[in-house]
C-alpha positions in Angstrom: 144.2 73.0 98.4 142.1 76.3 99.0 139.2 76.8 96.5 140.1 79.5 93.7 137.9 82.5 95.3 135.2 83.8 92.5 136.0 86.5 90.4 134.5 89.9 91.1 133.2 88.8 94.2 133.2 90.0 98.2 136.4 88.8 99.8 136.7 86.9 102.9 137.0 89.3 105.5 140.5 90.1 107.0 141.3 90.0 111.1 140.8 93.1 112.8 144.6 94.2 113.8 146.0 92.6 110.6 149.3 94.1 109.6 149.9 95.5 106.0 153.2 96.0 104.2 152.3 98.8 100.9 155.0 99.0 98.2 156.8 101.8 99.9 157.8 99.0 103.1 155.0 101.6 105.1 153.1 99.2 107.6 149.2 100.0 108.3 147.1 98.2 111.1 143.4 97.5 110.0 140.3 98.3 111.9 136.8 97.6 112.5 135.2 97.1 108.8 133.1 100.1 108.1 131.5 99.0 104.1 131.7 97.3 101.6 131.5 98.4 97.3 130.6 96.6 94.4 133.9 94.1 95.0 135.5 95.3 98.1 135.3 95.7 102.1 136.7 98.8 103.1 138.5 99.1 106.9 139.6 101.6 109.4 143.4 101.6 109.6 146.4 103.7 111.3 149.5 104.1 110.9 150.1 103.1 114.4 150.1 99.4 114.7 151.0 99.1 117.9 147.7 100.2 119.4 143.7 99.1 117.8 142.9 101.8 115.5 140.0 104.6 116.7 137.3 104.9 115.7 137.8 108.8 114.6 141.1 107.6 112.3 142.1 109.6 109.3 142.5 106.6 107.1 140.8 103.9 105.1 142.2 100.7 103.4 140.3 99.4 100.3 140.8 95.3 100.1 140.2 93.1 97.4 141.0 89.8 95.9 144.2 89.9 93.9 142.1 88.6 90.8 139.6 91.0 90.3 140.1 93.9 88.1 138.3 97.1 89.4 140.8 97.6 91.7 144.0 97.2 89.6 142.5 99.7 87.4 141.4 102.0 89.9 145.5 101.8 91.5 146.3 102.5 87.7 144.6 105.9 87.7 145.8 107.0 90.7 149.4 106.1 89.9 148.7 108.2 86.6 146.5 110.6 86.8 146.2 111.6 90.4 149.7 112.0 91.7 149.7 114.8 94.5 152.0 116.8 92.8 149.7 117.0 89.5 147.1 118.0 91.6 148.1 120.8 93.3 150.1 122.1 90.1 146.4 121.8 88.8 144.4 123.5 92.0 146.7 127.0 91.4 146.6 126.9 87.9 142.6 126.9 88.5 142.2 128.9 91.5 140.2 125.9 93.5 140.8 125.6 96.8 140.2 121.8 97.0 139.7 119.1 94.0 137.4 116.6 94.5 139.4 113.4 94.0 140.4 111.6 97.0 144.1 111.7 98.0 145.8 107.9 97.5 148.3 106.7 100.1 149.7 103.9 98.7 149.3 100.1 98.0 150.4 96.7 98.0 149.7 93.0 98.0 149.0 90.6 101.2 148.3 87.0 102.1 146.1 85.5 104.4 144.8 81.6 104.4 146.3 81.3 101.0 144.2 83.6 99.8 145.7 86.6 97.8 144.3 90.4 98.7 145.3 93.7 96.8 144.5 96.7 99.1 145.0 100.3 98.7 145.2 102.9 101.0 143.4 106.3 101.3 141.9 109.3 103.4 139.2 108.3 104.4 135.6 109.7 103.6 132.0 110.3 105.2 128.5 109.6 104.2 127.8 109.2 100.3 125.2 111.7 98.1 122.7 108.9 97.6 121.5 108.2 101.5 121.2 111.8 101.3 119.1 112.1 98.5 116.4 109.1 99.9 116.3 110.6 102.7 115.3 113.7 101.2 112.8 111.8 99.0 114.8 112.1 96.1 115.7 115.3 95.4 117.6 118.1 96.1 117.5 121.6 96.2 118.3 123.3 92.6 120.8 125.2 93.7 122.9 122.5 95.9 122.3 120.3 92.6 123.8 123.6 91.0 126.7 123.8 93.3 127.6 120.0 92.2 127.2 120.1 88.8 130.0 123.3 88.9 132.2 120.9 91.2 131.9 117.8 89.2 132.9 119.8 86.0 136.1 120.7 87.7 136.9 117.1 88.6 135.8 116.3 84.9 137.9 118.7 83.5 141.2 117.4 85.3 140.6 113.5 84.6 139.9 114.2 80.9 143.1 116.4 80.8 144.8 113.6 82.4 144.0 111.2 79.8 141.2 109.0 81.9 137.0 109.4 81.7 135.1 108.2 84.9 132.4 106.5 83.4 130.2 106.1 86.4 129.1 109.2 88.1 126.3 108.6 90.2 125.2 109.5 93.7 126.5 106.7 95.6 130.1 107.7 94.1 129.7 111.1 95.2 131.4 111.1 99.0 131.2 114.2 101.6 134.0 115.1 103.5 134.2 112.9 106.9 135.4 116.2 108.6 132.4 118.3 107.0 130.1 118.2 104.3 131.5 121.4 102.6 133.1 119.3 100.2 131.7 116.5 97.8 134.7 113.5 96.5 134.3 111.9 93.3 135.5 108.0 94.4 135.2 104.3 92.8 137.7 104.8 89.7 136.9 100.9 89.1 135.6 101.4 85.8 137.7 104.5 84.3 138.8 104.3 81.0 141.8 105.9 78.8 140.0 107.2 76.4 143.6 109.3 74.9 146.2 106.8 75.7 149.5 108.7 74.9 147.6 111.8 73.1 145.9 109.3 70.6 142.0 109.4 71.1 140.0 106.5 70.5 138.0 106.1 67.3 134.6 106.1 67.2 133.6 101.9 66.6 129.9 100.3 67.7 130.3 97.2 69.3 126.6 95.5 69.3 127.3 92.6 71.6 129.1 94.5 74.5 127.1 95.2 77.8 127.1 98.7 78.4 129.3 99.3 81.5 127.9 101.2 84.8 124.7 101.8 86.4 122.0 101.7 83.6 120.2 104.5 84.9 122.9 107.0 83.7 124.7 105.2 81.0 125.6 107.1 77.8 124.4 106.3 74.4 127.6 105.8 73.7 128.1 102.8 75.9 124.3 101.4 75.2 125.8 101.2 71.1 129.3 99.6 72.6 131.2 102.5 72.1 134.6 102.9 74.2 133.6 105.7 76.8 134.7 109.1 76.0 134.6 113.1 77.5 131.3 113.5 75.2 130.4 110.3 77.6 130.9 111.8 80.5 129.3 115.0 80.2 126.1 112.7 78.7 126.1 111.2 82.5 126.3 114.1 84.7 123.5 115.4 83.0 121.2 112.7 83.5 122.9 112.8 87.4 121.6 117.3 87.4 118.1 116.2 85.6 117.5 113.3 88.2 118.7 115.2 91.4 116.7 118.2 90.4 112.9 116.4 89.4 113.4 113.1 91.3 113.1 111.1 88.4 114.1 109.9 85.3 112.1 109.2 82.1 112.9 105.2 81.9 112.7 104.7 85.6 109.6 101.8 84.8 111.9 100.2 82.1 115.5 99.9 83.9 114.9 96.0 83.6 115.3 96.5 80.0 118.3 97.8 78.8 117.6 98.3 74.7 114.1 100.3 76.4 115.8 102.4 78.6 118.2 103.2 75.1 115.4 104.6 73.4 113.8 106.6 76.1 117.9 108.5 76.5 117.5 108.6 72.7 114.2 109.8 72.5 115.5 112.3 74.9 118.1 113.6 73.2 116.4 113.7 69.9 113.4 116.2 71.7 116.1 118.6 73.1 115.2 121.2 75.0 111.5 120.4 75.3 112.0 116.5 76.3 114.1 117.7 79.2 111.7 120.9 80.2 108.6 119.2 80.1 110.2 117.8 83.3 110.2 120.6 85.5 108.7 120.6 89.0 107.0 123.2 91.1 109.8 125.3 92.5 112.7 123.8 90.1 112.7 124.4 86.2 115.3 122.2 84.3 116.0 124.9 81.6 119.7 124.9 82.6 119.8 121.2 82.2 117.9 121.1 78.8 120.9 123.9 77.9 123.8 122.0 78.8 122.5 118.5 77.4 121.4 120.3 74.0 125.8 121.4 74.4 126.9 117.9 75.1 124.7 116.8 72.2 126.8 118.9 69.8 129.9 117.5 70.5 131.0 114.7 68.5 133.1 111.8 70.2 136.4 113.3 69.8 135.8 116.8 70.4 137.0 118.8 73.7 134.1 120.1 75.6 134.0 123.8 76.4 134.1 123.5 80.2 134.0 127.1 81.3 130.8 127.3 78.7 128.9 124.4 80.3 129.6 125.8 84.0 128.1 128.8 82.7 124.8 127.1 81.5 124.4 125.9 85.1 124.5 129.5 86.5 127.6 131.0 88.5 126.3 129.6 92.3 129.5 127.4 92.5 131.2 128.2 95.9 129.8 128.1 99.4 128.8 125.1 102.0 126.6 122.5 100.2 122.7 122.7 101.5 122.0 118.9 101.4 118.4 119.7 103.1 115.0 118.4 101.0 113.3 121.2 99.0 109.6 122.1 100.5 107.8 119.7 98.2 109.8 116.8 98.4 109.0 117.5 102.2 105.8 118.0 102.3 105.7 114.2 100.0 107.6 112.8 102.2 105.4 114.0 105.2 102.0 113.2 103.3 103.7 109.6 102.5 104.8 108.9 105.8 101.0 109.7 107.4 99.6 107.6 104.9 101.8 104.8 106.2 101.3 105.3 109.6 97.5 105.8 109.1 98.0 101.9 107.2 99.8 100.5 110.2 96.9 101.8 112.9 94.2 100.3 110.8 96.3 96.8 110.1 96.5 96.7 114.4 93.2 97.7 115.0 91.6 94.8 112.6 93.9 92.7 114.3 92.9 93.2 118.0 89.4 93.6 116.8 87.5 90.9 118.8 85.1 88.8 116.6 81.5 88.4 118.2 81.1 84.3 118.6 77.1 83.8 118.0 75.4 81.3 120.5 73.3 78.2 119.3 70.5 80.0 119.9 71.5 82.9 118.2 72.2 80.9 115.1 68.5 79.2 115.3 66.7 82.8 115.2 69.2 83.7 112.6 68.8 81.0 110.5 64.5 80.3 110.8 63.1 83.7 111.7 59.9 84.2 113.0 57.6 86.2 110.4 55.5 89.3 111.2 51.8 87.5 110.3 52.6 85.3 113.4 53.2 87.8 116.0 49.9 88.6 117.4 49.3 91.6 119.4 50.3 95.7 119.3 53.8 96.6 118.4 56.3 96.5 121.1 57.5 99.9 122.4 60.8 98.9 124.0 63.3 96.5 122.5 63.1 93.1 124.7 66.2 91.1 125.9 67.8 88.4 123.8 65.8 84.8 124.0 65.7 81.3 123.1 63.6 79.6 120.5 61.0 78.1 123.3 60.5 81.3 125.5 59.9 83.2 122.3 57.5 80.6 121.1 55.9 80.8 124.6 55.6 84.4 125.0 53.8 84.4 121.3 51.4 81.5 122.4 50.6 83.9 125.7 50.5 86.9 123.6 47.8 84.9 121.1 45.7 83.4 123.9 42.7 85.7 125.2 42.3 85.8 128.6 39.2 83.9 130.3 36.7 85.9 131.5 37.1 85.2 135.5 41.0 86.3 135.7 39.9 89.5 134.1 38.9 90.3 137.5 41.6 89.2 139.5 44.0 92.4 140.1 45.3 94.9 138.1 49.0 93.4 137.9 47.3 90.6 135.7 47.9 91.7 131.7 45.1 93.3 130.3 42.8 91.5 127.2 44.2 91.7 123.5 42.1 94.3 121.4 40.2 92.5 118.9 41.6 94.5 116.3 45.2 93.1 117.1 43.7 89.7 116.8 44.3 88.3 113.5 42.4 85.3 111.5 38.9 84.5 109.8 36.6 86.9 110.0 34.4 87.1 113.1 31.1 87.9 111.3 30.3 86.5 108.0 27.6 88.6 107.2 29.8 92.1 107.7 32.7 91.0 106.0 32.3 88.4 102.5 33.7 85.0 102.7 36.5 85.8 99.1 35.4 82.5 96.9 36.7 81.6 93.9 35.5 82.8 90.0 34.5 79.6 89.0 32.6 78.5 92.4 30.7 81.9 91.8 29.8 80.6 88.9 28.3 77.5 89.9 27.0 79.5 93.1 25.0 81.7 90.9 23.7 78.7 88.1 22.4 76.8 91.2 20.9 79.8 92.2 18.9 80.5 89.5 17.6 76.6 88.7 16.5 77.2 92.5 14.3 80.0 91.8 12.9 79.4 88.7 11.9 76.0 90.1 10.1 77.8 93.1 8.6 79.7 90.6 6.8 76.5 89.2 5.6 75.5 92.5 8.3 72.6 92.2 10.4 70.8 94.7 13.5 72.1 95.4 15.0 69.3 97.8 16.3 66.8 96.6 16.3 62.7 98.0 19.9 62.9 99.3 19.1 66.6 100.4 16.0 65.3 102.8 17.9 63.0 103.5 20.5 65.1 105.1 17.9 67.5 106.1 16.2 64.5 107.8 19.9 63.3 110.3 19.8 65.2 113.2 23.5 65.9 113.1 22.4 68.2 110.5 19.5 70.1 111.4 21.8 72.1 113.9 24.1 73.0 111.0 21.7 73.7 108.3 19.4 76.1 110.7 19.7 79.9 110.8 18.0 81.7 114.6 17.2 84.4 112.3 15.6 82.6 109.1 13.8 79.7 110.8 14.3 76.3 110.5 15.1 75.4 106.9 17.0 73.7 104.4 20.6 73.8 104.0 20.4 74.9 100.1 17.4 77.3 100.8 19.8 79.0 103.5 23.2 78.7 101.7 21.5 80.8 98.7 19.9 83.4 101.7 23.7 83.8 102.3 24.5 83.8 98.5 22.2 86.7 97.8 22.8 88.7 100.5 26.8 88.4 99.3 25.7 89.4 95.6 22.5 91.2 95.6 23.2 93.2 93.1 24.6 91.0 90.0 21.6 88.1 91.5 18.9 90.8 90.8 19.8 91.3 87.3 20.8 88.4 85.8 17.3 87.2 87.3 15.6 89.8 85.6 17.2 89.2 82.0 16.5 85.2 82.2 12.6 85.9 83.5 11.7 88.2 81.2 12.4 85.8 78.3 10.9 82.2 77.1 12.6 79.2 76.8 12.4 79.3 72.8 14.3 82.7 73.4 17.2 82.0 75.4 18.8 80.1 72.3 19.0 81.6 68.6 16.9 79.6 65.8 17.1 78.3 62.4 16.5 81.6 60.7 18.7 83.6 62.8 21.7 81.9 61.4 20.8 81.8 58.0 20.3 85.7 58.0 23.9 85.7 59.3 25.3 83.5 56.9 23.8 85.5 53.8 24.7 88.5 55.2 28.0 87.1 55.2 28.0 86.5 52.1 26.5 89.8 50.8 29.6 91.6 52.5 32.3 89.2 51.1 31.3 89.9 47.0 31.1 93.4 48.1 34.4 93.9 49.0 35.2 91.5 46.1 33.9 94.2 43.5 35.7 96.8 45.5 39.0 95.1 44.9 38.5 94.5 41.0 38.2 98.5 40.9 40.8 99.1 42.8 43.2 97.0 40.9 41.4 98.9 37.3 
């Protein structure tokens, strides 16, 4: 037993060349499969069935499973409201040369691998409104959206006569002639709704729990609250359509996700008429028409008859002529800016990609990750840049650089490198005397204490050398070291404080001068110098005692 097929699902497709029987005993052939809807595949078919059906046919069959309901209730308005002869009665009494409702052929019922199909048969159709409008960015020129708002009021006008509301106008149910795009179709009747079955409207009744029915982005307010469609409805729709064609976008756009949001941004819209709707205008296309005919629709309450020929009006009298589906000059230039920006993405997404990535050497990663400081380069700066090296030839090429060269290959040809300045050559000093040894504060300080017991024991006619210090004096491995050329032979303290005092004659001279020119019972204060501090102490302390007792009197 076959599986029952989902409701409101795609159908499994049908053979190409599969005969069809319609309820008038009129046989079609189907063709290649050309779409598809919301619950339907739509073929190419002829009336021939004796030969495969071209690809240029006249004709299109509509096929869905025998279940679903879209298509019983689109058969239902076509049987009722769009009859052929009621539409031409309707084109004359109207002066319109064409009426933008497709023209139905017939239907039936057909079997295939136990599987029941409902098909119906009509002219076929070209491209729909909303490729055209992403191709043009999303937009259209204000007077082609002008044009179709006059054309969509006339099909409007003849449903709602005719006892039926659309209830989903949108671009992708808007459908160009397949011969020529002069003409714009009004198609997918899958959700239209009798609002005035048998003259008797509606009444007005909120129904809380009901998802509104239709694409979300136009729905009335109406159907947000639950209430049955209606012509107010309608009207409520097509003017979201004009306002969205004309400014490329919509207000709730961000919050179609959310259907009680987008409510209050089409109520908040409403409420704010006509500066909610004006506020939207872009360069080159003002929506005061719009603003007009939604403040009209607005009026109405859900039973009343709109005033057609009024609302045409509103939306200026440019109604006839061929449709100019091409994008206005700023949704061109967009599109042109957007599509540079994407093309300038690509280039730089291929370029980092073929990009080759530099692979460092082991030798490379060793200078990179110890480099040689600046205080061990010896020498004058280099002038050229020098090839890449390793770790030893660098090293080597320092050492070479740091070495002086000996007196005898000085001589031997000028290709040999000449000797390193000395002021390139960096490290102690080469004379003591012209440049001061930097010591330490607290070895000055000892320097210059031993320094002055020196001399004020020469001063005495004492001994300045010590046991240890003849001793040391005495070894021979010392007298070399403790003997200046240019002072004689000496001792090793005598000379270190020659050097001393030659590396501080200055402060030497007068600290010797302030400790010489006093006595020994001098250099330290007595007995009485602290008592005269202590009582003068105390002489200053009741002083500023007394001055606080009158202070506080």
């Amino acid at each position: 037993m076959m599986p029952r097929p989902r409701k409101n699902g795609l159908p499994k497709p049908l053979p190409e060349g599969f005969i069809l029987t319609d309820m008038m005993k009129k046989k079609w052939r189907l063709g290649r499969m050309i779409g598809e809807g919301g619950c339907g595949l739509i073929y190419l078919a002829a009336e021939d069935t004796g030969r495969p059906v071209a690809d240029d046919s006249d004709f299109v069959i509509k096929v869905e499973y025998q279940e679903n309901g879209p298509l019983f209730t689109e058969l239902k308005f076509y049987q009722r409201a769009a009859k052929p002869e009621s539409m031409q009665k309707w084109k004359a009494s109207r002066k319109l040369d064409v009426l933008g409702i497709p023209a139905f052929l017939g239907s039936g019922l057909a079997e295939y691998n136990g599987l029941s199909y409902r098909f119906m048969v009509m002219e076929r159709l070209g491209s729909d409104l909303q490729k055209i409008c992403e191709r043009n960015g999303g937009r259209l020129k204000k007077e082609t959206v002008f044009q179709l708002g006059h054309r969509l009021v006339d099909i409007l006008e003849y449903i709602h006569e005719n006892e039926y509301v659309h209830a989903d106008i949108k671009a992708a149910n808007l459908v160009l002639s397949h011969r020529g795009p002069e003409q714009v179709y009004l198609v997918d009747y899958g959700l239209s709704y009798r609002y005035c079955p048998k003259g008797v409207h509606k009444e007005y009744k909120e129904k809380p729990r009901k998802s509104p029915d239709g694409t979300i982005e136009y729905t009335s307010i109406d159907a947000h609250k639950g209430v049955d469609n209606s012509r107010r409805g309608d009207l409520q729709i097509l003017g979201f359509c004009l306002l969205h064609w004309l400014s490329g976008s919509l207000p709730w756009d961000a919050v179609l996700k959310y259907p009680l949001k987008v409510h209050e941004e089409k109520t908040r819209l409403m409420e704010n008429l006509p500066e909610s709707v004006q506020q939207l205008s872009v360069k080159g296309a003002s929506t005061d028409e719009v603003a007009a005919f939604l403040l009209h629709v607005n009026s109405l309450d859900y039973q009343d008859k709109p005033n057609y020929q009024y609302l045409k009006l509103l939306l200026g009298s440019t109604a006839s002529g061929k449709l100019d589906l091409s994008a206005p000059q700023r949704a061109v230039e967009e599109q042109c800016t957007k599509e540079i920006r994407n093309r300038e993405k690509k280039v730089g997404q291929a370029c980092e990609a073929v990009k080759p990535k530099l692979v460092a050497s082991d030798d490379d990663n060793k200078l990179k990750r110890n480099p040689i400081s600046s205080r061990y380069i010896r020498g004058p700066p280099l002038t050229q840049p020098q090839p890449q090296q390793s770790v030893v030839s660098a090293v080597k090429t320092l050492r070479s650089r740091a070495e002086p060269l000996h007196e005898d290959r000085r001589d031997e040809g000028s290709d040999r490198p000449k000797a390193i300045s000395a002021c390139y050559l960096r490290g102690p000093p080469l004379n003591c005397r012209s440049q001061p040894k930097q010591i330490s504060h607290n070895m000055q300080r000892k320097l210059e204490k031993k320094r002055f017991e020196t001399r004020s024991r020469k001063k005495d006619n004492r001994t300045v050398i010590s046991g240890t210090q003849d001793q040391r004096a005495a070894s021979p491995q010392r007298k070399a070291m403790w003997t200046s050329p240019s002072l004689g032979r000496t001792t090793g303290v005598e000379h270190r404080w020659k050097w001393d005092d030659e590396l501080f004659p200055l402060k030497a001279e007068n600290e010797l001068k302030h400790w010489d020119g006093l006595h020994e019972s001098d250099r330290a204060p007595s007995w009485w110098a602290w008592l005269v501090m202590v009582g003068f102490l105390l002489l200053f302390s009741a002083l500023m005692l007394a001055c606080v007792k009158i202070f506080l009197k």
